[in-house]
N, C-alpha and C positions, 0 to 999 in steps of 0.2 A: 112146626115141623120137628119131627124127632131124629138126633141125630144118632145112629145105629153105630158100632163097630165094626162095619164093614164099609159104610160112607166117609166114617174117617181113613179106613186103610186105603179107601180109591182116592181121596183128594191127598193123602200121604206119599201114594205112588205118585199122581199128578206135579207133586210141587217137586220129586225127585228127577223125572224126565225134566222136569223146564230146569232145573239147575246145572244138568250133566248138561243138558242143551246149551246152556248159555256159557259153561265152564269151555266147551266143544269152539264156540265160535270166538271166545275170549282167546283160545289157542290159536283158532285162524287168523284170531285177527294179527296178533303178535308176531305169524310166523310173516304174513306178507309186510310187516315193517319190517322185519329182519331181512329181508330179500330186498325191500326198495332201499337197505342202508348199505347192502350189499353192492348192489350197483351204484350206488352214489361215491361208494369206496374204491372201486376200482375202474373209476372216468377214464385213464389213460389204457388205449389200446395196448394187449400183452397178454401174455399166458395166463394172468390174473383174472382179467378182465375176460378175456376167452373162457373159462372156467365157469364164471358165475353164469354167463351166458349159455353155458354148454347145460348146466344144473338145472336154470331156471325159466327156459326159452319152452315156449310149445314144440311139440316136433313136427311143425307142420309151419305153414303162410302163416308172417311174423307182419301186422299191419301197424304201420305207422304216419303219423302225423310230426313232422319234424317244426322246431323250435323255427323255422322260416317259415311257413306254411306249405311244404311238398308234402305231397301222400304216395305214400307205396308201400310194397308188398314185397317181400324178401324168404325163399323158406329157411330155416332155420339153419341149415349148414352152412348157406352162405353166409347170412349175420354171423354167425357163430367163427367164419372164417378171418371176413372181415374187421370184426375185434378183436381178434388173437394174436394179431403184430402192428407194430405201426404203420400208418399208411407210409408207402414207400416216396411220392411226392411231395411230403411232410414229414420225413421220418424224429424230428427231435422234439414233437411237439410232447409237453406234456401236458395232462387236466386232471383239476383237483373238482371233489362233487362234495355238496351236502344238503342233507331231504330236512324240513323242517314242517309242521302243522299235517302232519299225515293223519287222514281221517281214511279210514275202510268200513266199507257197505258192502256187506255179505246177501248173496242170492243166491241158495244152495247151494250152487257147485261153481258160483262163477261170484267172481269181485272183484269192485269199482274201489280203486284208491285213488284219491286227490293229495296231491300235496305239492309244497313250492321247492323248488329246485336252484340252486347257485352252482354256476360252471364257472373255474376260471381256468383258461388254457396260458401256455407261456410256450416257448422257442417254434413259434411259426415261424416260418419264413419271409410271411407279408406281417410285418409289426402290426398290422391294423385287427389282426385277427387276435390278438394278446389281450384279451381282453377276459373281463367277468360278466358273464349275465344271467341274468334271473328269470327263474319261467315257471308259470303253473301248470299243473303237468294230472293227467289222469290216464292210469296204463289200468286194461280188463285183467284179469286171469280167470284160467279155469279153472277147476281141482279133478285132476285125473289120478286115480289109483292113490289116493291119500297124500297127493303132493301138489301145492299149488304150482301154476305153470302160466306165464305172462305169454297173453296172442295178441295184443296192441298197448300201442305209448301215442299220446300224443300231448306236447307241450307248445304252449303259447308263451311268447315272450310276455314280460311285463311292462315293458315300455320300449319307446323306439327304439331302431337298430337306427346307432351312426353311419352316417353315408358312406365314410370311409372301412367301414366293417364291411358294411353290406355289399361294395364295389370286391373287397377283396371274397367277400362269398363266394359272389357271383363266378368270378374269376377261378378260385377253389371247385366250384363244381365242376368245372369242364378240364379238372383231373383227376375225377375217378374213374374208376373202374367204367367201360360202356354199358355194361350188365346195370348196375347201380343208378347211373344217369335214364338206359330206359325204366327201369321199374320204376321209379320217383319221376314224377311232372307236378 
């Protein structure tokens, strides 16, 4: 086969698209670590936390699977509300977060991140809720208008809830907000 000066210029241009290509999704990937370190940094409810949420939320039906296994659906104003102060039932609690082994899988406009998550909360009110726990967690985004944007989270604990946790959960849900209790079952 002969190779011509214009077959090298088409596989020249070739190797140029796959590199700006790859250089493209090496950005995406970096920016949604930087967003799940984001949220991991600002665990405790507050103008902080309200913020990152406000930035990096869909502006639309926010679906989740929560670290107990409830699923629900919240639009965006309200989570956004939600995080922005303490809950008033609880108000001195604090949580600290940290994301470790983050892996993202990009699919054009939309990306799956997997990674392990540690919460540890402190000044509940039921001490059994004072606790650390660990979950593996996969939240979707989309990329709208060149900015990625999270439309579900769901995390699984890693190992069992103590009984005495789980009795003060329980008990913890039936003081939220009504709105919050029906959209979560």
């Amino acid at each position: 086969m002969k190779i011509t000066g214009l077959t090298l210029q088409i596989c020249g241009m070739g190797m140029l698209v796959f590199s700006a290509t790859v250089m493209a999704q090496d950005a995406d990937k970096q920016k949604l670590i930087e967003i799940e370190k984001a949220f991991a940094a600002t665990a405790t409810p507050g103008p902080e936390s309200g913020a990152v949420a406000k930035q990096y939320f869909y502006d639309g039906p926010l679906v989740q699977v929560t670290g107990t296994g409830r699923v629900g659906t919240l639009p965006k104003a309200r989570v956004v509300e939600l995080v922005s102060k303490p809950d008033p039932s609880d108000p001195d609690v604090k949580s600290s977060g940290s994301v470790s082994d983050i892996h993202v899988e990009l699919y054009g406009d939309t990306a799956l991140v997997s990674y392990k998550y540690d919460n540890t909360d402190t000044g509940h009110k039921d001490a059994a809720l004072n606790a650390t726990d660990h979950y593996g967690c996969l939240d979707t985004f989309v990329k709208q208008k060149g900015q990625w944007l999270m439309v579900g989270s769901a995390c699984a604990r890693v190992g069992p809830i103590p009984q005495a946790e789980w009795a003060a959960l329980k008990k913890a849900r039936t003081q939220e907000p009504k709105d919050v209790q029906q959209a979560y079952h």
